[in-house]
C-alpha positions in Angstrom: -11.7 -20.8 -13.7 -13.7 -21.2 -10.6 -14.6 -17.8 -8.7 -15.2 -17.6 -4.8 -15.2 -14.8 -2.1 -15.6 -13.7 1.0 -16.2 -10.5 2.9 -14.4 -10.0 6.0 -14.2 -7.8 8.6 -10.3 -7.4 9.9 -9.8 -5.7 13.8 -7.1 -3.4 14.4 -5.2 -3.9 17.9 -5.8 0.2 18.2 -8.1 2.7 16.4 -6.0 3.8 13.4 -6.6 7.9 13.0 -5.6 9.5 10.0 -5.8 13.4 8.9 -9.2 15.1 9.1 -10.5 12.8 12.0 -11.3 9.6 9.9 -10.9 6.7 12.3 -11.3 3.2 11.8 -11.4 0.0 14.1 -12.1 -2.4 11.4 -11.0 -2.9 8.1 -13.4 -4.1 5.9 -12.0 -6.7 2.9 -12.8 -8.8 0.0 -10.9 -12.1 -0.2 -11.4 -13.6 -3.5 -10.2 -17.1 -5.5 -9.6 -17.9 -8.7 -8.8 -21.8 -8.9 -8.1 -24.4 -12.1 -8.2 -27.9 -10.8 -5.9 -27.8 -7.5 -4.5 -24.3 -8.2 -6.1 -21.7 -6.0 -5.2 -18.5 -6.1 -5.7 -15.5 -3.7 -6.5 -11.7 -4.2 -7.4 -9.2 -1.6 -8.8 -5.5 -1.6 -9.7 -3.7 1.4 -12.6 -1.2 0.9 -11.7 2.3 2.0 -14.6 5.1 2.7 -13.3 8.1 1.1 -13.1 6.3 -2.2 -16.4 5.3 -1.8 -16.0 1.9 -3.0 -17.4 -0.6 -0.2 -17.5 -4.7 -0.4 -20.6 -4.4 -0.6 -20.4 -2.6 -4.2 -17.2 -5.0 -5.2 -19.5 -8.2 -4.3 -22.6 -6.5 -6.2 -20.2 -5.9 -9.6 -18.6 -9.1 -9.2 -21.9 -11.3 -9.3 -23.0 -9.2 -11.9 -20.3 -10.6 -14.4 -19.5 -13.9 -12.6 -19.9 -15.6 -15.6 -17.6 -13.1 -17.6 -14.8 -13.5 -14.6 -14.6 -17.3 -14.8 -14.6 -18.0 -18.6 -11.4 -16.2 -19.3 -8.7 -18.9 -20.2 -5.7 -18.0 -17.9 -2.8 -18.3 -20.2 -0.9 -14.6 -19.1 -2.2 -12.5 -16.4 -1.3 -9.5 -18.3 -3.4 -10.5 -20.6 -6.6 -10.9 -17.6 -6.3 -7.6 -15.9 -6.7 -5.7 -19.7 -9.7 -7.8 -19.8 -11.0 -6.9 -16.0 -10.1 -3.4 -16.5 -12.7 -3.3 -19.6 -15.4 -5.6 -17.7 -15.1 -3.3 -14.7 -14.4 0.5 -15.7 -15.7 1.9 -12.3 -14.0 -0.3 -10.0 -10.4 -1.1 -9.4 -10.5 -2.2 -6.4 -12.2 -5.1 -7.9 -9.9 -5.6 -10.4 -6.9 -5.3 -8.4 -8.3 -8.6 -5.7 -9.0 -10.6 -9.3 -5.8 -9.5 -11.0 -3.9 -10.5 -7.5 -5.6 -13.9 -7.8 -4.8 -14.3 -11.0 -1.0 -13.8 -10.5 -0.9 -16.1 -7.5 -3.0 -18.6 -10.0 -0.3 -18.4 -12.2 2.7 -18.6 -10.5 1.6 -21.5 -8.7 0.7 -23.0 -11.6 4.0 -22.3 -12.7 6.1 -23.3 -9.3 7.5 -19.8 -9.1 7.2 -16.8 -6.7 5.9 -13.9 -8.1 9.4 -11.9 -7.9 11.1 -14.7 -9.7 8.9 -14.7 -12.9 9.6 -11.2 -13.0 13.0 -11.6 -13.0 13.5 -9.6 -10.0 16.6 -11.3 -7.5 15.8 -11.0 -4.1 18.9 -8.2 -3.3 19.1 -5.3 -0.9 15.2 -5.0 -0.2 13.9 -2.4 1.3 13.0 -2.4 5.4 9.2 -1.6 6.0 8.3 0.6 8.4 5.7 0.7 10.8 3.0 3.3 11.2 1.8 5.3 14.5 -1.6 6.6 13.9 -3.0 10.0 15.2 -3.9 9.7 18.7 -3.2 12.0 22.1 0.9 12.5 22.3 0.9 10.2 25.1 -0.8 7.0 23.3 1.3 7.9 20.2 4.8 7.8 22.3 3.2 4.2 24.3 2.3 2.7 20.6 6.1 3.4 19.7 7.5 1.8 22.8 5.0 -1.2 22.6 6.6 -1.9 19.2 10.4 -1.3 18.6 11.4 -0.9 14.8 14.1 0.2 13.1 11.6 2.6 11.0 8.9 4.8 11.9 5.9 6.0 9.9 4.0 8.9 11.8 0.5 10.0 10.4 0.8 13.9 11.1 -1.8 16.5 10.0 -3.3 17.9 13.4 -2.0 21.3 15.3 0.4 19.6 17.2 2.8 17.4 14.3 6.3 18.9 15.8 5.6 18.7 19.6 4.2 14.9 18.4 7.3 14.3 17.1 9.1 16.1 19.9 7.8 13.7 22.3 8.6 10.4 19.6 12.2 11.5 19.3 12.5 11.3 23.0 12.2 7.6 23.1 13.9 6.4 19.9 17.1 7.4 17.3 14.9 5.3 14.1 14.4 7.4 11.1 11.0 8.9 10.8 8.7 9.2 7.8 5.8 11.6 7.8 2.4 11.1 6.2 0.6 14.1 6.0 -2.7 12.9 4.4 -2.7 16.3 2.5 -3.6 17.9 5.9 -1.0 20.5 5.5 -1.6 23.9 3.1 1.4 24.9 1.2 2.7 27.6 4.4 2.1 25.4 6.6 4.3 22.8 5.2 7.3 24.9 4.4 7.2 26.3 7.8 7.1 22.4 9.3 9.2 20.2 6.7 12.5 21.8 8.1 11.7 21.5 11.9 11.2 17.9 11.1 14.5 17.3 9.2 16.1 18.4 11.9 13.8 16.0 14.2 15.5 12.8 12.1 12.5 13.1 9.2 13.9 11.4 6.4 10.8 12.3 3.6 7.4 13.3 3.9 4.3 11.5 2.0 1.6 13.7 0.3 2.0 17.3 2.5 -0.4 19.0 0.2 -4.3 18.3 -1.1 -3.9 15.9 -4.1 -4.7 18.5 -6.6 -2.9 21.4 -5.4 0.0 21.1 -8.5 0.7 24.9 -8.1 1.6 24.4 -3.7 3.6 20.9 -4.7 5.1 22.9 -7.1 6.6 25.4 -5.2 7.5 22.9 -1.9 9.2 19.9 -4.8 12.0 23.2 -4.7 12.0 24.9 -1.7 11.8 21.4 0.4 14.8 20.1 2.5 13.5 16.8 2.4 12.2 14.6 -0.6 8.5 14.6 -0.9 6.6 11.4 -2.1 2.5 11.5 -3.5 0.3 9.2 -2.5 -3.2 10.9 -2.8 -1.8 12.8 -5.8 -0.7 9.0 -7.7 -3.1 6.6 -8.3 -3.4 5.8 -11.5 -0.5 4.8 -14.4 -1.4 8.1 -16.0 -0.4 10.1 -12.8 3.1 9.5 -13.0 4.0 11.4 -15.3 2.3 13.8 -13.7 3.8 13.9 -10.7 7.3 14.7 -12.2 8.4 18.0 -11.7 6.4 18.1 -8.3 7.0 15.2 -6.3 10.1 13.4 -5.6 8.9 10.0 -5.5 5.5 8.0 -5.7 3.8 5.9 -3.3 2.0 3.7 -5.2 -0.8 1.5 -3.8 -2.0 -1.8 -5.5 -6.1 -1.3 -4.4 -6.2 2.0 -6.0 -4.4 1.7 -9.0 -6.1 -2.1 -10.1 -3.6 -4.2 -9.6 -0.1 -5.9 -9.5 -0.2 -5.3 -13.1 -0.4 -2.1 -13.9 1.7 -1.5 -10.7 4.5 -3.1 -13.0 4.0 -0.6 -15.4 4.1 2.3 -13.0 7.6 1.4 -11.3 9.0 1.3 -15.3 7.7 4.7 -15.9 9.0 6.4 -12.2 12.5 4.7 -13.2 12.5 6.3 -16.6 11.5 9.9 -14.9 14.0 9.4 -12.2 11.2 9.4 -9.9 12.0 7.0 -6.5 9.7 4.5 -5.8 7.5 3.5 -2.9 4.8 1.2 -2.7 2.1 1.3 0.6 -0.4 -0.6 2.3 -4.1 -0.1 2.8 -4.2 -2.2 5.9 -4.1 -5.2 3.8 -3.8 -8.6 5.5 -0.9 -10.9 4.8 -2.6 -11.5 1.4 -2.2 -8.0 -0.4 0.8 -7.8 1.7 2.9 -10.9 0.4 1.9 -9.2 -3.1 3.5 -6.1 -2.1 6.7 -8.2 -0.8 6.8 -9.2 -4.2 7.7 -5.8 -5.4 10.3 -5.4 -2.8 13.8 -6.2 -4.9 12.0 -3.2 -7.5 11.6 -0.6 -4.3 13.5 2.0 -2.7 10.7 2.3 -0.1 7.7 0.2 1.3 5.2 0.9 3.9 3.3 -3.1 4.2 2.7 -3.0 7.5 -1.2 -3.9 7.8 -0.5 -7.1 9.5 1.3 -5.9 12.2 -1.9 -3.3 12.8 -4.2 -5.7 12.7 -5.2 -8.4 15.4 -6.1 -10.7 13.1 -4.8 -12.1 10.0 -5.7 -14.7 7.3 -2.6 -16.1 6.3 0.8 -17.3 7.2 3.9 -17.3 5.5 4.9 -13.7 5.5 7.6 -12.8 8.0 8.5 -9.8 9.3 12.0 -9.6 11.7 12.8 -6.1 12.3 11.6 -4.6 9.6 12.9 -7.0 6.9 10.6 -9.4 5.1 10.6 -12.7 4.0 8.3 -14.8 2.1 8.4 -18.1 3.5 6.2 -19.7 0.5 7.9 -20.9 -2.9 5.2 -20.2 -5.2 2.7 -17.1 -6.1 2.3 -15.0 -3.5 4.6 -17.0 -1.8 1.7 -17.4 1.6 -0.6 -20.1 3.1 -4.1 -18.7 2.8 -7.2 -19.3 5.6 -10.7 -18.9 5.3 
């Protein structure tokens, strides 16, 4: 196989503001390829500062082992992303943009979208939402009316969540879905949760710090609405964790390495009764259209980083009101540009 990459710096249209003040304008990317003779394939992983993993660092690992990446014989991607995970230990992000590559490698290679070799029909996907960052009341309510959706996503987390989403409800009857960032503690969040189910809250994504089993505990029984981790999941082993504590898990391609061990996460969830979500990292249409992928196996999905972003590096992917299309009939099911 034949490697390339590129580092890329993706604008938002408005500052995205999570929890604890972190605010971005940018999001910073690696695009990689993995080609065999006119097959190309694409992988993306956005670098994110409080995993301290930046492009810089995937860039550095992945010339380090260039050699290593390209001699593998692509025969089962499965097979690739066992051999990535052991050539880079220390960094999934890494993994997941090469394993992503390698799947859309393959299924072009083999004239089928990704969904389709799984043997996944496309039936009763899930509508994504679309997220309104923290910002002043009044730029949160004019981001809302600037984009009408059947589904909200609302980053909460400051000392003002239920008069935010007093002011929200105003202008729309959509469902809502809370991400707390783990910006609430374990009073905090019993006291809020029911004031927002009766604001039209339909679940509420990692209320409590990602290691705070005891809190999640106690809210996974008192709550009135189902709780999904995000912080709390990242890896295959935290599934199982998460049962007993957490409705549902959000699970993220970047952070857990990849479309492949993504596949093994969703089988695990559905054997704990766990629902399923999968969300974005403010991935362009790239890691996007691999998360449409997953749609027919979700209950939930959260892939909106195209829409937040004012520019984009691929077409194919279509989103009409919430419901998403690949447009594509092979791999990733996209048109890539660099």
């Amino acid at each position: 196989m034949n490697l390339n990459y590129w580092h890329k710096e993706l604008p938002f249209i408005n500052p995205f503001t999570i929890s604890n003040g972190r605010t971005k304008t940018h999001q910073p990317s690696l695009i990689v390829s993995l080609s065999i003779g006119n097959f190309v394939g694409f992988g993306e992983a956005p670098a994110i500062g409080y995993y301290d993993i930046t492009v810089e660092k995937m860039i550095a690992d992945l010339e380090a082992k260039r050699n290593f990446v390209e001699k593998f014989a692509l025969t089962d991607p499965e097979r690739y992303w066992h051999y990535l995970h052991h050539l880079f230990p220390q960094n999934p992000f890494l993994v997941c943009a090469l394993d992503m590559a390698a799947w859309d490698l393959f299924g072009k290679m083999k004239g089928k979208l990704l969904y389709e070799l799984w043997g996944t029909p496309w039936h009763e996907t899930p509508l994504c939402d679309y997220t309104i960052g923290i910002d002043t009341i009044d730029k949160m309510v004019d981001k809302m009316i600037q984009k009408p959706w059947p589904i909200y996503k609302i980053k909460l987390g400051t000392g003002e969540d239920i008069e935010i989403v007093k002011a929200l409800r105003k202008h729309t009857n959509a469902p809502f879905r809370v991400d707390a960032n783990a910006g609430w503690n374990l009073e905090e969040a019993l006291a809020i949760i029911p004031q927002l189910a009766d604001l039209g809250v339909e679940m509420i994504e990692q209320p409590l710090e990602k290691n705070n089993w005891e809190g999640m505990k106690i809210l996974f029984e008192k709550s009135c609405l189902p709780i999904f981790a995000d912080e709390s999941c990242v890896f295959e082993q935290d599934v199982a964790t998460c049962y007993g504590h957490f409705h549902g898990i959000n699970i993220k391609l970047t952070k857990c390495s990849g479309l492949t061990p993504a596949r093994r996460m969703i089988h695990e969830a559905r054997r704990l009764g766990l629902k399923v979500m999968m969300g974005s990292m403010n991935e362009s249409s790239i890691g996007s259209a691999a998360i449409a992928n997953f749609l027919p196996q979700l209950d939930l999905v959260d892939m909106d980083g195209p829409l937040l972003l004012s520019a984009d590096l691929a077409s194919g992917l279509s989103f009409q009101n919430g419901a998403i299309q690949l447009i594509g009939s092979a791999g990733l099911g996209i048109q890539v540009y660099l």
